[in-house]
Each structure stands twice: as C-alpha cells, then as structure tokens.
N, C-alpha and C positions, 0 to 999 in steps of 0.2 A: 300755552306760553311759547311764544318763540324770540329762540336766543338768539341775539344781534351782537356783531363785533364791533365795538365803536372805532375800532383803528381796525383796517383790512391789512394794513402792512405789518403789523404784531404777527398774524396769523401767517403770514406767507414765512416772517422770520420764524418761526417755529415749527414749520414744517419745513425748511430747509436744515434747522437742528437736527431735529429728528432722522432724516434722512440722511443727514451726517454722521447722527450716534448708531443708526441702524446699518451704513457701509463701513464703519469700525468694529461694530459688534460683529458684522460676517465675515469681514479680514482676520478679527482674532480667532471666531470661528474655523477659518480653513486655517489656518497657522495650528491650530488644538486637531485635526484630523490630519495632518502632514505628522506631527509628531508624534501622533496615535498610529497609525499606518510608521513612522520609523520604530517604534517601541515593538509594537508588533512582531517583523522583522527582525529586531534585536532579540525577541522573544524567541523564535522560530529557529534562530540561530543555536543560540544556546540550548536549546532541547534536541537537536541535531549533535552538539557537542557530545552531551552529558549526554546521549543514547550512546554515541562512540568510543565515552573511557569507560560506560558499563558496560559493554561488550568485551573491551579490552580487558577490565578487572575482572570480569568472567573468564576470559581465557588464560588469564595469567593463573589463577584461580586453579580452574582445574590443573594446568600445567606444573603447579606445586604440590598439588594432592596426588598427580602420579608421580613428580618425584619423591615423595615422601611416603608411596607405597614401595619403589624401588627399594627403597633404603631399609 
C-alpha cells in the first residue's frame, strides 16, 4: 500500500509547524541549561560559604574551650 497526500501543501504546512515547535522546544531547551549552569554556580557558592563559617565555628570553638580551660 502506498500512502498518497491528497493536498502536497498540508504536508509542507506541517513540516514548517513542526520545525517551528521543534526551534521552541531547543530555545526553552538552552534557557533550562543556562539556568542549570547558574544554579550550579549558586550551588558552588554556597558550599564555599558554609565551608568558611565551619571553619570559623571550628575556631571560635576551640578558642572558647581554651578559655574555659583558663578559667
């Protein structure tokens, strides 16, 4: 059996849809990997933070356990 298009110009409009929903679909695409790569980043940040107030609360830490051996 072979399928025939009775209108050739249906098919051409719907492959220009489709190429239309498919360059929307990779636009949102890259917009979802822009925002992933900035979350990322905002990730990376903050465990750089919170490595540096546990360092801090480490030192302040010991710093209160020798004055309270002083004492």
């Amino acid at each position: 059996m072979i399928w025939e298009d009775s209108s050739p110009g249906n098919s051409s409009i719907e492959v220009n849809l489709l190429k239309s929903k498919l360059e929307v679909a990779m636009f949102k695409m890259e917009n979802l990997r822009e925002s992933l790569n900035a979350v990322k980043i905002e990730r990376d940040n903050l465990k750089k933070k919170l490595e540096n107030l546990e360092s801090l609360n480490y030192f302040e830490v010991n710093k209160s356990r020798n004055l309270e051996a002083k004492v």
